[in-house]
N, C-alpha and C positions, 0 to 999 in steps of 0.2 A: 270725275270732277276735277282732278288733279292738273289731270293733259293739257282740259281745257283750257286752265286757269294759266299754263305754261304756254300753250299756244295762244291765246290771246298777249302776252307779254312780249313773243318774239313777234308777232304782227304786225305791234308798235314798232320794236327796235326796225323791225324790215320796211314799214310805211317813212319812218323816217328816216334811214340808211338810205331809201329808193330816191324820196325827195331830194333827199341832201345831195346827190350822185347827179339825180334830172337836171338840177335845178345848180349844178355848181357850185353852191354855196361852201364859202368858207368860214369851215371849222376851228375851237382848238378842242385839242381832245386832252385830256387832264388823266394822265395814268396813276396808279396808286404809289407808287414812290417820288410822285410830286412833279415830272416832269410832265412839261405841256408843248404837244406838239401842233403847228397850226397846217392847215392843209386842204385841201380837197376829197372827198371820197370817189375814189374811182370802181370799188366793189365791195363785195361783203359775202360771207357767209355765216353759216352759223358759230363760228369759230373764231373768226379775224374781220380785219376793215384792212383793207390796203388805201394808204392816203399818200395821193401827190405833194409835196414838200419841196420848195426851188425846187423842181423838173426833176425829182429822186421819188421813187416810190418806197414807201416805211408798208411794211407788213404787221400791223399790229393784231396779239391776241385779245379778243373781248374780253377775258378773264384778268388784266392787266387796264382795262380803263376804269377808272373811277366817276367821269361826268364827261359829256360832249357837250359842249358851248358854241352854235350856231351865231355868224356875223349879224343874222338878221332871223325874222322867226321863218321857221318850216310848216308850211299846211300838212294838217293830218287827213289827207285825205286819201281814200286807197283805191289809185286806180294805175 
C-alpha cells in the first residue's frame, strides 16, 4: 500500500515536470533556504530538475526545492 501511495506522488511530480518541459512554461522554483530561481524545465529525474536560467542550465536536487510556482497554470493530464 505504501509503493502505491509513493508512486502515485511521483506521477504528479512527473505529469507536471513533463508538462512544464512540453509546454515551456516558465517557472520559479523556491528552494528551502529561500532562494528562487526562475527558468524553464528542460528535464528531470527522480532526483533533480535541470532548469534553463538566461541560456545557463542550473542542476537542481529535488530534495533542496521547497514550492515550484508556474507563470501560468499546467494541465494535469498524463499523456
Amino acid at each position: 500500500m505504501v509503493n502505491k501511495t509513493v508512486n502515485t506522488v511521483n506521477n504528479i511530480q512527473d505529469i507536471f515536470l513533463n508538462n512544464a518541459r512540453k509546454n515551456r512554461t516558465n517557472l520559479t522554483v523556491h528552494l528551502l533556504n529561500g532562494f528562487q530561481i526562475k527558468g524553464i524545465v528542460k528535464g528531470f529525474d527522480n532526483f533533480t530538475v535541470i532548469l534553463e536560467c538566461d541560456e545557463n542550465m542550473m542542476l537542481i536536487y529535488k530534495h533542496s526545492i521547497s514550492t515550484i510556482t508556474p507563470e501560468k497554470p499546467i494541465p494535469f493530464i498524463n499523456n
